[in-house]
N, C-alpha and C positions, 0 to 999 in steps of 0.2 A: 540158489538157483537164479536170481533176481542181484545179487551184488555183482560190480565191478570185480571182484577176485574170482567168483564162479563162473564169469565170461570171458575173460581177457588176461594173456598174459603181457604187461604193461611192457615188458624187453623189447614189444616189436613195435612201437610209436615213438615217434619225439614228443609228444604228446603227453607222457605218464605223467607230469605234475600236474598236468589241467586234473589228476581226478583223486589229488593228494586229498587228505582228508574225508573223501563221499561214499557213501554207501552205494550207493546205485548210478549207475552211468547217467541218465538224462540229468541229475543233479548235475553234471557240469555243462550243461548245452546253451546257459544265460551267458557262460562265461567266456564260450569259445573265442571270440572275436578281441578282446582283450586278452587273452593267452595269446593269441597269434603273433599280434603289434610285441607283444614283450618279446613275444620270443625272436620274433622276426632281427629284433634292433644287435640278438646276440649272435646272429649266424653271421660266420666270416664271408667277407667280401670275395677271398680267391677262391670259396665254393659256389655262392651264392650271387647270380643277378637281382638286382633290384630295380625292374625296368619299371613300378608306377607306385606310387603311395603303399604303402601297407603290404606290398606283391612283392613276394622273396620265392624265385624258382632255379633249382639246381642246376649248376651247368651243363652236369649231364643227362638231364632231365628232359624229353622230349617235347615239345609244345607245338602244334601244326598251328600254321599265321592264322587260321577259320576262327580255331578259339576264342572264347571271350572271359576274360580273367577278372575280374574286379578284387578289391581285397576288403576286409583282411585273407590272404590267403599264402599258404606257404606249399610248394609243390615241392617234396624230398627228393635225394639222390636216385637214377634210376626210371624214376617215374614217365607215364604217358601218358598225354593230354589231347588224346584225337580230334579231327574233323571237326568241327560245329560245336564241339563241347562249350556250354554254359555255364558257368561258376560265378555264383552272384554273390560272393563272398561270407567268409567264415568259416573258411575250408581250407583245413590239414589235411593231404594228399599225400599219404607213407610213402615209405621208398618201393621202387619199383611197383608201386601199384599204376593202375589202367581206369582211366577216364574215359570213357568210347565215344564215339563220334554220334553228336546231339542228345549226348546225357548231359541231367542240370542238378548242379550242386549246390545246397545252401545250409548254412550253420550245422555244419558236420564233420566228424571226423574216420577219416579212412585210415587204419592201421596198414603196415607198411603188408605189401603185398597182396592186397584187394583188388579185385576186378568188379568195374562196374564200366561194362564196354561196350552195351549196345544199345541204344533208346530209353536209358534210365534215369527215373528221379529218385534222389537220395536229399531229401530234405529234415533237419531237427534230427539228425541219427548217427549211432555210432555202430561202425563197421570192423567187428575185430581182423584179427591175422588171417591172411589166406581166405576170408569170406567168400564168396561170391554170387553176385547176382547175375540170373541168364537174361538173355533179352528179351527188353520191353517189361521187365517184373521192377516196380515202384512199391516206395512209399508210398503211404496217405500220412500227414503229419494234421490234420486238423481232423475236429469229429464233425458230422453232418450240423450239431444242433449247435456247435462253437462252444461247448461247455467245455471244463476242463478236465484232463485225459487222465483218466485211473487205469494202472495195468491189473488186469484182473487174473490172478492165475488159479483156479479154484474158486473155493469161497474164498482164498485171499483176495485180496482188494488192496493196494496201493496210490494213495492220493500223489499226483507226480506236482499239484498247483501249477501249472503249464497249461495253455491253451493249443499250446504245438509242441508234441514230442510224436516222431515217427516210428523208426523201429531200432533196436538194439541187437546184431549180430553177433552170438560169440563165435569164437575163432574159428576157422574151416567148417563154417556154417557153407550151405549151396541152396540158394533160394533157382526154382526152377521158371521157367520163362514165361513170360506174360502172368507174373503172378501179383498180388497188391498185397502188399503189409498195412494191416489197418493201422491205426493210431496209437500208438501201446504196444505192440508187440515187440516180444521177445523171445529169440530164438536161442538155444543153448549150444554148446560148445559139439561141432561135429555133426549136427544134424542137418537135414537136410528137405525140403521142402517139395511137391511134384509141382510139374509145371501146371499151369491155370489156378494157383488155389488161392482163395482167398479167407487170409489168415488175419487171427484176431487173438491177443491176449497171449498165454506165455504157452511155448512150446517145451520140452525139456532136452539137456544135452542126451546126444547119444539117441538120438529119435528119427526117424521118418514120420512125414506129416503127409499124408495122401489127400487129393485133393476133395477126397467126400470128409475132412475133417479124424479120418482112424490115425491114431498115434500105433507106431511099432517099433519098438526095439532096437536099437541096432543091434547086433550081436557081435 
């Protein structure tokens, strides 16, 4: 429920080695920014602009001039980077995925085909295939009391040693609007979230999470 295999099929990132060897996705979120620089230095030039230190974006990649890019960061084939969009680096942006105008990116990975398009923060988190988040629905990547972030699913319990891990998307997850992923969370493969909810700890694939907290089934 909680590994990298149970949430993601690794086919749709450029991404799959950052999580060679780990059991659990947040294990690789120290590493992001040096995965990026490596990877960056191996994309071809006739696909790839390299308009600033560390910042490799596809040619046919969309980027509106508002943007603000810093690196390390790599924007894949396809890709949108709207309006006012913030990206403070550390950020693998999949192919044809959707950045929206005055979302803000940091140490995270978006699997190719994600949308995060309207007033979103996506900080400390990975975002599998096809996810998407509605408008105005955030992470929280820090706890209130600054301790460090255990995902709690059950009585299980998960030490992640991290003082910021946000939230972990599995693939054709739909988080609904104005919602906040608390610090830890994990969402499973297909499920899907109501709008306003605010969510904590691990939800399971193949669920509805309504926003009084009742899990349902998908059928």
């Amino acid at each position: 429920m909680l590994t990298i295999q149970d949430l993601f099929d690794l086919n749709h990132t450029r991404a799959a080695a950052l999580f060679d060897g780990k059991t659990y996705p947040w294990e690789a979120l120290a590493e992001i920014g040096d995965f990026i620089k490596a990877l960056g230095a191996t994309l071809p030039a006739e696909e790839f602009d390299h308009p600033a230190e560390d910042v490799w974006i596809a040619k046919d990649a969309t980027v509106f001039a508002s943007a603000y890019i810093h690196g390390p960061c790599i924007i894949d084939h396809g890709a949108e980077v709207r309006q006012c969009a913030f990206i403070r680096g550390n950020a693998l942006v999949g192919k044809n995925a959707v950045v929206g105008n005055s979302c803000e990116l940091k140490n995270a990975v978006l699997f190719d085909n994600v949308q995060v398009p309207h007033f979103n923060y996506v900080g400390d988190s990975v975002l599998g295939y096809k996810s998407h988040m509605g408008a105005g629905s955030v992470t929280s990547n820090v706890k209130s009391d600054k301790t460090l972030v255990v995902i709690k699913d059950g009585k299980e319990q998960v030490e992640t040693g991290r003082k910021k891990v946000g939230a972990m998307l599995g693939d054709f997850v739909e988080v609904g609007c104005n919602s906040v992923l608390n610090p830890g969370t994990v969402i499973g493969r297909n499920s899907r979230v109501y709008p306003t909810s605010c969510v904590r700890g691990v939800i399971p694939a193949n669920t509805i999470r309504r926003n009084d907290g009742t899990l349902i089934p998908i059928r």
